[in-house]
C-alpha positions as a Markdown table, in Angstrom:
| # | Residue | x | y | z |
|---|---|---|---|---|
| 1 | Unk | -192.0 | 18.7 | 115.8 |
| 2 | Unk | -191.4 | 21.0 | 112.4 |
| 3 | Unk | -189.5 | 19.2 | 110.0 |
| 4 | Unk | -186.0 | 20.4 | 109.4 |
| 5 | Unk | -185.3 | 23.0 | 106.6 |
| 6 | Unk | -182.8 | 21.0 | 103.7 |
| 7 | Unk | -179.9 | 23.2 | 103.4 |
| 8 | Unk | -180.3 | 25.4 | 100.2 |
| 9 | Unk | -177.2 | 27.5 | 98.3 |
| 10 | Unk | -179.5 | 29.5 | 96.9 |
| 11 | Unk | -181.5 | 30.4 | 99.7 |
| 12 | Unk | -178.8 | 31.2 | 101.7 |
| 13 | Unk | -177.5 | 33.1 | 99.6 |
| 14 | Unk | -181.1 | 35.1 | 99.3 |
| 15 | Unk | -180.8 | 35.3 | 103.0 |
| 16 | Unk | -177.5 | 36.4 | 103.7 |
| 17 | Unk | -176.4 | 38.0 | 100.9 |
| 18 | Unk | -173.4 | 39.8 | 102.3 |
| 19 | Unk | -172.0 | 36.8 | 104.1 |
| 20 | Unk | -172.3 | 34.9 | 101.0 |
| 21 | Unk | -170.6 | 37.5 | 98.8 |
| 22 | Unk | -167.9 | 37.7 | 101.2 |
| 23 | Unk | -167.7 | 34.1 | 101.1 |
| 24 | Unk | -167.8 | 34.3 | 97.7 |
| 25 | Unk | -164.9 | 37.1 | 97.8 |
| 26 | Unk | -162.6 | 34.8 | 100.1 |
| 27 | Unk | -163.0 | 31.7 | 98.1 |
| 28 | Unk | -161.7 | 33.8 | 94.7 |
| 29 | Unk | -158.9 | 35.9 | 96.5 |
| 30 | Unk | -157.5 | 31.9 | 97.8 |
| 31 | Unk | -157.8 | 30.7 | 94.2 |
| 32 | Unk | -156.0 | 33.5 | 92.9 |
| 33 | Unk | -153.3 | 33.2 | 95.3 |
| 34 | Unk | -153.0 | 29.3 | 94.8 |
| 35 | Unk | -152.5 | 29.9 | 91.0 |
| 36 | Unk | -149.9 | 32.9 | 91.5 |
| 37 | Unk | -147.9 | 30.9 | 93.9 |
| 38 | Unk | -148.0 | 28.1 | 90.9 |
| 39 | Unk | -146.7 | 30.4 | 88.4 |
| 40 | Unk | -144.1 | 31.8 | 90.5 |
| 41 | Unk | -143.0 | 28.6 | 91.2 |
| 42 | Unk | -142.8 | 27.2 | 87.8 |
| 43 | Unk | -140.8 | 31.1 | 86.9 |
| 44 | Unk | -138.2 | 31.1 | 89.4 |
| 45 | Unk | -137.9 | 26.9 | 88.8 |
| 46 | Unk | -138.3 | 26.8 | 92.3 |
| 47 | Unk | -136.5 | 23.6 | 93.6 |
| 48 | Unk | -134.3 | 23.6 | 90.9 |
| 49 | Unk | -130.3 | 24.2 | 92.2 |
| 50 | Unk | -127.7 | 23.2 | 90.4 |
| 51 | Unk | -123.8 | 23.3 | 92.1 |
| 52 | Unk | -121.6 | 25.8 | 90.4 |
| 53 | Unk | -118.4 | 23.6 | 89.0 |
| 54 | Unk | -115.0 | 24.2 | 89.5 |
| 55 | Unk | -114.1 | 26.5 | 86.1 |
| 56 | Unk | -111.1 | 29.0 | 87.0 |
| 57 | Unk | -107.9 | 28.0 | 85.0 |
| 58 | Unk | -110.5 | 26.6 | 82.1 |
| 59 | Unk | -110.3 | 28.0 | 78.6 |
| 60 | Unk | -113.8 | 30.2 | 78.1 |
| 61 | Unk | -115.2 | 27.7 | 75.6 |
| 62 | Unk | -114.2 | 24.5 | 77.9 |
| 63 | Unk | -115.7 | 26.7 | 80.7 |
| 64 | Unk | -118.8 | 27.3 | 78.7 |
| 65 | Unk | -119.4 | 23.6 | 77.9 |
| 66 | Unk | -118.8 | 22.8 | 81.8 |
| 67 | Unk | -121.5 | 25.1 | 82.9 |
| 68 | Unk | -124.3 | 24.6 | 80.4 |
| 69 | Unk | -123.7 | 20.6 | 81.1 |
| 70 | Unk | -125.1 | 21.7 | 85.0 |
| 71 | Unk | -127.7 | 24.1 | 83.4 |
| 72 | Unk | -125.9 | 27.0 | 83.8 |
| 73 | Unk | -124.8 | 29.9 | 81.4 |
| 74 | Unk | -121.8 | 31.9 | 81.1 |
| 75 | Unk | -121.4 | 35.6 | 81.4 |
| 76 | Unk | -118.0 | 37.7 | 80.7 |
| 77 | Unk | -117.7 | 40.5 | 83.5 |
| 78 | Unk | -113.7 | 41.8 | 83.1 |
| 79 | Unk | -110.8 | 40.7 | 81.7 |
| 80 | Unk | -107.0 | 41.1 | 82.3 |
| 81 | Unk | -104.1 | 41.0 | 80.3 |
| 82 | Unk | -101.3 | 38.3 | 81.5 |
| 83 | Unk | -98.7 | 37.4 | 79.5 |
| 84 | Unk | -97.7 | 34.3 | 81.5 |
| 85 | Unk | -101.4 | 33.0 | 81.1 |
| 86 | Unk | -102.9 | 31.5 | 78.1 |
| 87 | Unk | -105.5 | 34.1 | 75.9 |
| 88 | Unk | -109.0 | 33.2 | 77.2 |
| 89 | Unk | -109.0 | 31.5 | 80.2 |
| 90 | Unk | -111.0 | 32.3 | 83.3 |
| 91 | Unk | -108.8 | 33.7 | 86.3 |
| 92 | Unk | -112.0 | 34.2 | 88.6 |
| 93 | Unk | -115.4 | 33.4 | 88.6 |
| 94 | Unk | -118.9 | 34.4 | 90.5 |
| 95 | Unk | -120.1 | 32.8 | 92.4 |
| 96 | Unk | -117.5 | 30.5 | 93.3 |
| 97 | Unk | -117.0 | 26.7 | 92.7 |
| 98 | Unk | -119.3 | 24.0 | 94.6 |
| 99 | Unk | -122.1 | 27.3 | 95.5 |
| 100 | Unk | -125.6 | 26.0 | 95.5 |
| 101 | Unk | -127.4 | 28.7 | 93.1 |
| 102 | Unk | -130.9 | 28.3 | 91.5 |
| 103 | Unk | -131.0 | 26.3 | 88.0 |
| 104 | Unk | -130.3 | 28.4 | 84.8 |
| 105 | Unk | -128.1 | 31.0 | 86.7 |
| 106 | Unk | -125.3 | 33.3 | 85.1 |
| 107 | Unk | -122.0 | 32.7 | 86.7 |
| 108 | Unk | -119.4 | 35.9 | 85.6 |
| 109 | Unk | -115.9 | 35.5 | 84.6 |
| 110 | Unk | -112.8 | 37.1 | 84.6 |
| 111 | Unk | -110.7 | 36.1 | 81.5 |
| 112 | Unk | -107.3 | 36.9 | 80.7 |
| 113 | Unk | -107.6 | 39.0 | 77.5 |
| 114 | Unk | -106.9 | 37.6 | 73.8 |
| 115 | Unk | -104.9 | 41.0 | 72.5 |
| 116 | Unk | -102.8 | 43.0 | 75.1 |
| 117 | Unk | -104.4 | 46.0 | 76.4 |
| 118 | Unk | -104.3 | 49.3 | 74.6 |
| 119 | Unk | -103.1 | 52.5 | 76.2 |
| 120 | Unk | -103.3 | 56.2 | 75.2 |
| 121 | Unk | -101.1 | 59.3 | 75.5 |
| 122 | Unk | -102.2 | 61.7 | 77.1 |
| 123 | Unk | -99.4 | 63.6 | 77.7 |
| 124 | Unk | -96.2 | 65.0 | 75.9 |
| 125 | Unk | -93.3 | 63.0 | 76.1 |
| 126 | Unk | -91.2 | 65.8 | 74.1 |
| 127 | Unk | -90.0 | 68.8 | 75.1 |
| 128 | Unk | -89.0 | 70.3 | 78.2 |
| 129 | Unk | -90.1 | 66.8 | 79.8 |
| 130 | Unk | -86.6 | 64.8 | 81.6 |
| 131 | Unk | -86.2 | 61.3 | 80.4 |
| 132 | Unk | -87.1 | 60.6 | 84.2 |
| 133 | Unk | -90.8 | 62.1 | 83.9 |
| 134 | Unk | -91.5 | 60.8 | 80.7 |
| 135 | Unk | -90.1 | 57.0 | 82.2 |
| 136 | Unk | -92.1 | 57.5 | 85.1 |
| 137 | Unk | -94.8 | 58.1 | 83.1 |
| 138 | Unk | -94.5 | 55.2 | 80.9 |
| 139 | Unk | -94.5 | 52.9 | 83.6 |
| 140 | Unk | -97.7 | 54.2 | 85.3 |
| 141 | Unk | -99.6 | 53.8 | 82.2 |
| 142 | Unk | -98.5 | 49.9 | 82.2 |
| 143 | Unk | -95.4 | 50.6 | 79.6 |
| 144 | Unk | -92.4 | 48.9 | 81.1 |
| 145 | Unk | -90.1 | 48.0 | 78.3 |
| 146 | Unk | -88.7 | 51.9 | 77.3 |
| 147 | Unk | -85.0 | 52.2 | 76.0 |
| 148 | Unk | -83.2 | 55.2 | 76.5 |
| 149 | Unk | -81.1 | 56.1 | 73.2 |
| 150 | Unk | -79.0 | 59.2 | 74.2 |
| 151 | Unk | -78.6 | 61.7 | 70.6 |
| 152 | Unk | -76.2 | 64.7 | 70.4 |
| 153 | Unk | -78.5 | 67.6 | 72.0 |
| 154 | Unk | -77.1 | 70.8 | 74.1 |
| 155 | Unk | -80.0 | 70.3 | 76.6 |
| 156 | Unk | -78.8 | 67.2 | 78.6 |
| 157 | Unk | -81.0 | 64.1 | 79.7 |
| 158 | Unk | -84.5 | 66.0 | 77.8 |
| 159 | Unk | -86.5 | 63.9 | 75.7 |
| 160 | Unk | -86.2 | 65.4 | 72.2 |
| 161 | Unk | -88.1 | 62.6 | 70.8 |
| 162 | Unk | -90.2 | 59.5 | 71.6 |
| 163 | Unk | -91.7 | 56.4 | 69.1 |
| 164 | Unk | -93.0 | 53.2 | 69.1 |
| 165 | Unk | -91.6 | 51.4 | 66.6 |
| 166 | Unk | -91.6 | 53.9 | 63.7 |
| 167 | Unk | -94.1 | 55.8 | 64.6 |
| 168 | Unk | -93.2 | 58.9 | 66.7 |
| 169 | Unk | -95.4 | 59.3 | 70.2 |
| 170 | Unk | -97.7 | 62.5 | 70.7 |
| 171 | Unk | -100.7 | 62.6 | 72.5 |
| 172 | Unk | -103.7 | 60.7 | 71.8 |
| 173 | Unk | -101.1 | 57.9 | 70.1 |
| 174 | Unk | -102.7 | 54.6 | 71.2 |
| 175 | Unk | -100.3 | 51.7 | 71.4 |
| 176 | Unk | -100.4 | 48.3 | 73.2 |
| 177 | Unk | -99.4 | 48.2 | 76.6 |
| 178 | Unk | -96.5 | 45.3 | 75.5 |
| 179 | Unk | -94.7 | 48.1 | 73.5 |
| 180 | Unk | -91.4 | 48.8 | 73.1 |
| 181 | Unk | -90.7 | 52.5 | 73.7 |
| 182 | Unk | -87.4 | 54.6 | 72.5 |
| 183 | Unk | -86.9 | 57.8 | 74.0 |
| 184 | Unk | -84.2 | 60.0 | 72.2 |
| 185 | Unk | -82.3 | 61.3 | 75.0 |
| 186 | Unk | -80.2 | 64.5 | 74.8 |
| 187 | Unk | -76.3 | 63.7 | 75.6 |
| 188 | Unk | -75.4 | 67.2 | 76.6 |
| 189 | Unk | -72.2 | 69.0 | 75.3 |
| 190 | Unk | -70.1 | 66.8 | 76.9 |
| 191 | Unk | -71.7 | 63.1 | 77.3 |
| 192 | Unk | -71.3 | 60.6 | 75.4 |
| 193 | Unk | -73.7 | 58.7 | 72.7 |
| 194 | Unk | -74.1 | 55.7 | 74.2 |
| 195 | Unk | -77.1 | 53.6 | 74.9 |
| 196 | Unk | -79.1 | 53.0 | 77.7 |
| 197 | Unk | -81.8 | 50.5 | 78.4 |
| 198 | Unk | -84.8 | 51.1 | 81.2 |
| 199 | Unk | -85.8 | 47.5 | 82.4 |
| 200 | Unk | -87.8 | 46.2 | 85.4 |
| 201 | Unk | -86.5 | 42.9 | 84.5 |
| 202 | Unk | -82.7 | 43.6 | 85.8 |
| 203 | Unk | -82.9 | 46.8 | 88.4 |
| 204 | Unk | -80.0 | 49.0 | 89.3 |
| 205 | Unk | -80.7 | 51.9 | 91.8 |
| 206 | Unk | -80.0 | 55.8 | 91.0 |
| 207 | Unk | -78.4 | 56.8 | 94.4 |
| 208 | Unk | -80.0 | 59.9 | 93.6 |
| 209 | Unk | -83.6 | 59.2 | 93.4 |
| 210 | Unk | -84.3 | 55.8 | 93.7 |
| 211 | Unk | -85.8 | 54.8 | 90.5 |
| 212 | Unk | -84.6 | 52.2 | 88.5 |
| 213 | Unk | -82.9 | 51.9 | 85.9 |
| 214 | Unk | -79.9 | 49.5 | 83.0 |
């Protein structure tokens, strides 16, 4: 009986050369893929979650603090302007309180803004425009607070001049959204000078139209 052959590398590789260069081929590609899975891993801290805190009604820096001490970060998506609600605190936030999301995440915020919001003109408040109109469009910009000052003018309840403050209104004016309007009414030959005061605070009902005014 031959002796047995002992089991050479080398000649099997000088043997078989394709099967061992396919062999070769497979053990490389399974390396490869066993260090990309490490690396992914280790980028998107796999296994690492941390659970999203409870941070609505928080000021932005208290919120900030909150979220970095469970290894999170803080990102400002929108704000809103609300008078009854302190400057800077969150209102909403994504994704919400007690959500399991990976370590190092960005949760957004809503904040209420620190300076009311500004609004612009666009249209002309003077003119052949009725104190109505020029209300109406006031309030659908965000201006609620307008008074109604009626001045001697032949041409009865048409704006003949508009200011904030001082500073008279024409388009492109930018003011803040909390402004107080005046809009210089004409009386009409016959009406008298008195004052008037547009309010949503304390409604009244025109008969007529429906709209509200003091």
């Amino acid at each position: 009986m031959a002796p047995s052959k002992k089991f050479s590398i080398k000649g099997f590789y000088a043997a078989h050369p394709i099967i061992s260069n396919l062999l070769i081929m497979i053990v490389v590609a399974l390396i490869l893929l066993w260090g990309v899975l490490l690396f992914l891993d280790s980028w998107t801290m796999h296994g690492v979650h941390s659970v999203v805190p409870e941070i609505k009604n928080k000021h932005y820096g208290e919120a900030k603090a909150i979220l970095a001490a469970n290894g999170l970060s803080i990102e400002i998506s929108d704000s809103i302007y609300d008078r009854s609600v302190a400057p800077g605190t969150v209102v909403e936030s994504w994704p919400k309180a007690g959500a399991i999301v990976k370590g190092d995440r960005a949760v957004f915020v809503t904040l209420t803004a620190f300076s009311p919001k500004q609004v612009t003109i666009s249209m002309p408040l003077t003119g052949n425009v009725s104190s109505r109109q020029a209300a109406s469009y006031l309030r659908g910009i965000g201006i609620t607070d307008v008074r109604m000052v009626h001045v001697p003018s032949p041409y009865a309840d048409l704006v003949v001049g508009a200011r904030y403050g001082d500073t008279p209104l024409t388009v492109g004016t930018v003011i803040p959204v909390t402004s107080t309007v005046t809009l210089e009414v004409g009386s009409g030959p016959a009406a008298s000078d008195s004052d008037s005061l547009y309010s949503e605070s304390e409604p009244a009902l025109d008969p007529e139209f429906g709209d509200i005014y003091e």
